[in-house]
N, C-alpha and C positions, 0 to 999 in steps of 0.2 A: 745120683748123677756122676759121671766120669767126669775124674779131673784131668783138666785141659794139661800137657807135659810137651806142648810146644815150646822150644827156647823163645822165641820173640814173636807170640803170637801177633799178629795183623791189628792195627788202631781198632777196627771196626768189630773186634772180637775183644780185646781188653776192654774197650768202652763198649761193650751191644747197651747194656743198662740205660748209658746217658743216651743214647742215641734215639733208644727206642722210647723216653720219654720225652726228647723235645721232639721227635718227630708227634708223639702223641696230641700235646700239647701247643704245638708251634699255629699260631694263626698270622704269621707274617707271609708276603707276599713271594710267593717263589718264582722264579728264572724258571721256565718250561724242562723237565723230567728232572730237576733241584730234589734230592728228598729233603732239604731242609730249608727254609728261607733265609737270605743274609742275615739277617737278626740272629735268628738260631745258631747258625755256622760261628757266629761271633762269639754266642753264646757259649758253643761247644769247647771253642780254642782257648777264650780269656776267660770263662767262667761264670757264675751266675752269684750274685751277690744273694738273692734268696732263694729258697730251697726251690723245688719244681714240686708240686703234688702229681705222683703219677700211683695209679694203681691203691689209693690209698694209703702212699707213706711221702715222707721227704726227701726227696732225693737232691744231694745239693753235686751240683757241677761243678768240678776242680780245675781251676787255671791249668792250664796243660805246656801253653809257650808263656815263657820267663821273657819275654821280650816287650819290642816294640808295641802299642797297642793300633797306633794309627796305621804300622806298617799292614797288619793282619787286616783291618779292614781294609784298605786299598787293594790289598790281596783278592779278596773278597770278589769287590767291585768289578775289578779287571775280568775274574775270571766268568761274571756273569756276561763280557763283554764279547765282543769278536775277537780280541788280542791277545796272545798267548800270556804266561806269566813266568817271566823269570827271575829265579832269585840269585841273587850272587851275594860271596864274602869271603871271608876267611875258611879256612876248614876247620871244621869243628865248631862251627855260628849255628848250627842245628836247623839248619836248609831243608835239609832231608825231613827231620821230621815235621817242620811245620808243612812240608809238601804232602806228607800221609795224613796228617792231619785233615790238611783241606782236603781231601780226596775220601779220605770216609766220610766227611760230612754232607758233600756235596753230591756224591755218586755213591756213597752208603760198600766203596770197595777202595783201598789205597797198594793192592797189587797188580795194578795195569801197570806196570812197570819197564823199563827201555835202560838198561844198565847201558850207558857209553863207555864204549875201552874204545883202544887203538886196534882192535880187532873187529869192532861193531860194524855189520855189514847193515845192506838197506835191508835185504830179505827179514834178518831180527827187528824194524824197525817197523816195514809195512805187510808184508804176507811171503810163506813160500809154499812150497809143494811136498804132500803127500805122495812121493813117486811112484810108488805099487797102482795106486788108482789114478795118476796118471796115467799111466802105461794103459791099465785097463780100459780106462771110463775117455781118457784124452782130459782136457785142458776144462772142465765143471767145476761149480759150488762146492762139489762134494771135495773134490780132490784140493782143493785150497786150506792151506795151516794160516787163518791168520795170527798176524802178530800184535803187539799192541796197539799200533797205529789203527790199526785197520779196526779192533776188538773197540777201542774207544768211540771211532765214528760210525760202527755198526749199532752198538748198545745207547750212546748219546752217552756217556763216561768222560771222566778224565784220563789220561795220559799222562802219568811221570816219566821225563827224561833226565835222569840224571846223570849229573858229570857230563853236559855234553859237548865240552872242549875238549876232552878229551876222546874225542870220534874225529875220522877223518872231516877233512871240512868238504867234499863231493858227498860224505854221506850224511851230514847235517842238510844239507842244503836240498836232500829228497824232502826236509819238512814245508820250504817254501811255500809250493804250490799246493800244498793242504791245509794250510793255515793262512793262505789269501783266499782259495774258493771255498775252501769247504768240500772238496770233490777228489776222492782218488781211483786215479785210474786203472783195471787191469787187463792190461792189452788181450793178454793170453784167453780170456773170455769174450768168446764173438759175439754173445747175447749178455744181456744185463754188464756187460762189462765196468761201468760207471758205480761207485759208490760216494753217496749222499752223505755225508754226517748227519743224524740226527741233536734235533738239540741237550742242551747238556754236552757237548764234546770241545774239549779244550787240550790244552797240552800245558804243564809246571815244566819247566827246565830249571837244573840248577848248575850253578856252574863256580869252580873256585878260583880267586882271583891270585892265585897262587899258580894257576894252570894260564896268565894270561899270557899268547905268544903261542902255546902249544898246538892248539889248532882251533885259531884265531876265526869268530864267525863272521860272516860276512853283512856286509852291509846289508844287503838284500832283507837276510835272515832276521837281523836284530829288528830289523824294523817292522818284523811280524811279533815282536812281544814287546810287553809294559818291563822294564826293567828294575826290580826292587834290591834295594844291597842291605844285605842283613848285616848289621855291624856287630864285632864281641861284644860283650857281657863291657860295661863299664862300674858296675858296680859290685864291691865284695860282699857285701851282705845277699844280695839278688843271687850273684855267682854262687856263694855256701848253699842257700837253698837248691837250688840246681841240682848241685851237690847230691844232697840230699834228697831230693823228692826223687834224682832217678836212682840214687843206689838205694834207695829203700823197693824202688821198686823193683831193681837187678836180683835182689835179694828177698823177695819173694815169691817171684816167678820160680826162682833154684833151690826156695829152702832153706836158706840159710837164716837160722833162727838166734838173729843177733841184732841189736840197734846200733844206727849212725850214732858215732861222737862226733855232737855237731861243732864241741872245739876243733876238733882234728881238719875236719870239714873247714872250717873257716879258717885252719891253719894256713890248709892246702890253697883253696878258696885265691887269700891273700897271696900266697908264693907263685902264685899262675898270674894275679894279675900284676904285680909288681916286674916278675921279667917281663911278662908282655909289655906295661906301659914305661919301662925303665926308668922308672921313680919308686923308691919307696913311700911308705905311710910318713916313716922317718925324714923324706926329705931326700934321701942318697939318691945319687946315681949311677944307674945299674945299665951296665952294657948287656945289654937285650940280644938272646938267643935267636940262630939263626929258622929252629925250630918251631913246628907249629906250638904256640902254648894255650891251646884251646880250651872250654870248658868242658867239651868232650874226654879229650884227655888227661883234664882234671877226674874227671868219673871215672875213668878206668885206671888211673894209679890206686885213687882212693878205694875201688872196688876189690882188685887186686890185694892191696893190704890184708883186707875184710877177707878176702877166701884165706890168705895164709892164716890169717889171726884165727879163722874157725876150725881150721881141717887141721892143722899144727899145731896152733896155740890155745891159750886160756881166755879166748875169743876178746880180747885189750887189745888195740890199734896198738903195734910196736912201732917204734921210732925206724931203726932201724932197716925193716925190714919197707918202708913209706918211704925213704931215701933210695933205698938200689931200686924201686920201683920208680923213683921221679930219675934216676938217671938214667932209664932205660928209655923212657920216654923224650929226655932231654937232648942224649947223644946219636939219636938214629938216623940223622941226618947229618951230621959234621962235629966231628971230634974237637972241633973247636972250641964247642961251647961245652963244655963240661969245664974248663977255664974260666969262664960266665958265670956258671955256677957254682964253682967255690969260690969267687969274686962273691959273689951273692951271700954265701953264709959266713964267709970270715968276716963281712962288712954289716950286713943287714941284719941276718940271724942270729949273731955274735950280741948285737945290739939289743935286739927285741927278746933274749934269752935272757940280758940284763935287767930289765924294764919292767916285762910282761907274764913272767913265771914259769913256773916249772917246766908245762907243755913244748916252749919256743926252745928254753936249756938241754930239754932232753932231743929236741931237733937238730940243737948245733952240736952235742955230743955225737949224733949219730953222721955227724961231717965224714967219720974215719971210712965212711963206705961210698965215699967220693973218690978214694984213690984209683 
């Protein structure tokens, strides 16, 4: 068998295994062209407490979102509904992927995809034109590219739109009238011009509340989706795992034949949530960066280190090199806060280097790469 050498192959491709045995085994009630029943879909995202017998073996389900549990069913529910679902929060609250998630469970594909910029036109949104067979054939079936708007309520699918504040707000608002009827129009065809959504067709938006004011949606719009806010990680221990469960996975998707240090992990873990919540563990108070300090970009300092420590080093988490990678992350928004953050370690990390051993001493040695 070929081995798969996509960098971030598709949900529905990392999981086919889980997929293809709860569908196997799922006897719960499904939402018309569902391939899985809300039970299941629940099952797929928060995990299965006992194994699944599929095929002869045990196959046990892994928690996949570190979050909310009630939020993912409400998720769930909505989208078995008329009303679109959007998620909104912080950047880096992992929006995105609980949105792939639901999207291969539910439609068994999480690439109907709608990327919003400030470039996103309607055409990328609902269909455009093949112009050679325009020309030839004129304004037909044939000659039509659709887009995902159009691919979701042709096949009965979901739609991901993400980032969609960041799209102009005239072109948010072609979702309107497809998400009240159910029915999109295309003039340019004299016959059949009308298209139906089939069931199973929905739309996830996600949106950062970071981007609120940028291009602000309209009442009209909101009022066509259940609105859910995915709030950060509040806990360190949950966050370390995080941590962990995706750079183990970053890490072998590429190869790199090295284990997480889950101290380092829960070093990091800590240091994200302490500037985020401007308190330490300690008690202190910490002037909080103006910076996203996500768990996302907790993983990619921490993953970063791990390629330097394999390709460079004696594959050991260096201190050192775990600092110029948190200030790179720190200062890419406002030179301000690199001030914040040596506040942080002559105060906090000064403190817990005292306390807590070696690991936190060799953190605040490695301060000198704050200059």
């Amino acid at each position: 068998m070929s081995q798969n050498t996509d960098i971030k192959p598709p949900v529905e491709v990392r999981y086919k295994k889980e997929l293809e045995a709860l569908q196997a085994t799922d006897t719960g009630k499904r939402p018309l062209n569902w391939k899985l029943s809300p039970r299941a879909v629940r099952t797929f995202i928060l995990g299965s407490r006992e194994p699944v017998m599929w095929n002869g073996e045990e196959l046990t389900i892994r928690k996949k979102y570190l979050g909310n549990d009630a939020l993912v069913e409400r998720c769930i529910i909505t989208l078995a509904g008329n009303r679109g679902l959007m998620l909104v929060g912080e950047p880096g609250t992992a929006k995105t992927m609980l949105s792939e998630l639901l999207s291969a469970a539910i439609s068994g594909i999480s690439t109907n995809t709608i990327q919003g910029t400030a470039g996103t036109t309607e055409d990328m949104i609902k269909y455009s034109w093949n112009y050679a067979l325009l020309l030839a054939k004129g304004p037909v079936r044939e000659a039509l590219v659709p887009s995902p708007l159009y691919v979701g309520m042709e096949q009965g699918i979901l739609t991901r739109f993400e980032e969609i504040t960041r799209t102009p707000a005239e072109i948010q608002d072609s979702l309107i009238s497809v998400l009240s009827d159910k029915v999109l129009n295309v003039p340019e065809l004299s016959y059949d011009g009308l298209l139906f959504a089939k069931a199973g067709f929905n739309v996830i938006g996600t949106a950062n509340t970071r981007d609120k004011g940028v291009n602000e949606m309209s009442s009209a719009l909101k009022r066509r989706f259940n609105f859910e806010t995915v709030m950060p990680v509040r806990d360190v221990a949950l966050e370390k795992q995080i941590i962990v469960n995706e750079v183990e996975e970053l890490a072998r998707v590429n190869q790199i034949d090295m284990p997480v240090d889950e101290d380092v992990a829960e070093l990091l873990a800590s240091t994200y949530h302490e500037l985020r919540e401007g308190v330490s563990s300690m008690g202190h108070r910490i002037d909080r960066p103006s910076a996203v300090m996500s768990t996302a970009e907790a993983v990619s300092v921490y993953y970063q280190t791990m390629m330097n420590a394999y390709y460079y080093g004696d594959s050991r988490m260096d201190m050192g090199c775990l600092v110029q990678n948190l200030v790179g992350a720190v200062q890419k928004e406002n030179k301000e806060d690199m001030e914040k953050l040596r506040s942080y370690f002559q105060t906090v990390v000064r403190d817990k280097g005292g306390s807590e051993g070696s690991l936190w001493s060799s953190y605040y040695e490695a301060r000198k790469y704050l200059r």
